[in-house]
N, C-alpha and C positions, 0 to 999 in steps of 0.2 A: 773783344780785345785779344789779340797775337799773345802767346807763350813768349817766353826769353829768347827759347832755343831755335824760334820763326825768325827775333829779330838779329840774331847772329849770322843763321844761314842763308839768308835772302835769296838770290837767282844766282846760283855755285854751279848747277849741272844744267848743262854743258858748257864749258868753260868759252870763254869770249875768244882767248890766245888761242884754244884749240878750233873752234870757229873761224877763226881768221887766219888758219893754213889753210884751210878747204874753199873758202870765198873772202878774196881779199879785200876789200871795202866792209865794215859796218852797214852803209846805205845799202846795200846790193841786198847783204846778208838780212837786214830787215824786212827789205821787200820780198827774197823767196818764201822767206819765214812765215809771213803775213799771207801771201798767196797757199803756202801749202797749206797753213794751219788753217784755212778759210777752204778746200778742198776736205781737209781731214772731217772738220763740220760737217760740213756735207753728204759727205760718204760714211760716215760712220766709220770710217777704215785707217791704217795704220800700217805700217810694213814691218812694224816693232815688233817681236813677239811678245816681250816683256816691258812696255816703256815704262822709266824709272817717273817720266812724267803724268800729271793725270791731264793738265789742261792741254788744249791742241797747239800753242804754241809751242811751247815744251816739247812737244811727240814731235813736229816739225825742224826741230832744232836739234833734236838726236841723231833724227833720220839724215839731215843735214850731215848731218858729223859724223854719223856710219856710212855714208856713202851710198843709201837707199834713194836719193833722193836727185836725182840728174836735173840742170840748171844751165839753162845757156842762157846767157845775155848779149842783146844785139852788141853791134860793132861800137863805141864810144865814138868813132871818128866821126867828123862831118861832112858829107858832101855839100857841094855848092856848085850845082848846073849852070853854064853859062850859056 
């Protein structure tokens, strides 16, 4: 069973608003999330010195928002060959 003070603060750091100046989409923002924090797993590694978070998505979401964390996404447009 969760303390009081778990069910007040739920998922506060790193802020969503400030998330969403760095990568504009939600969807976008979950899927790098999800890829790095699946990377972090893996590698045992972090580019945090200190992360305030302990699980990998969390690490991945800082890093996201300190700017450790470079992100390109293909082009949205569609081509259509005729």
């Amino acid at each position: 069973m969760t303390n009081d003070k778990e069910k007040i603060d739920g998922m506060r750091y790193p802020s969503i608003d400030d998330l969403l100046k760095v990568i504009d989409s939600k969807y976008k923002l979950a899927y790098a999330a999800a890829k790095r924090a699946k990377i972090i797993e893996e590698e045992q590694y972090t580019s945090l010195e200190n992360p305030k978070c302990k699980k990998s998505i969390g690490q991945a979401l800082e890093e996201i928002l300190a700017g450790d964390t470079k992100i390109t996404f293909a082009d949205d447009k569609v081509v259509k060959n005729d």
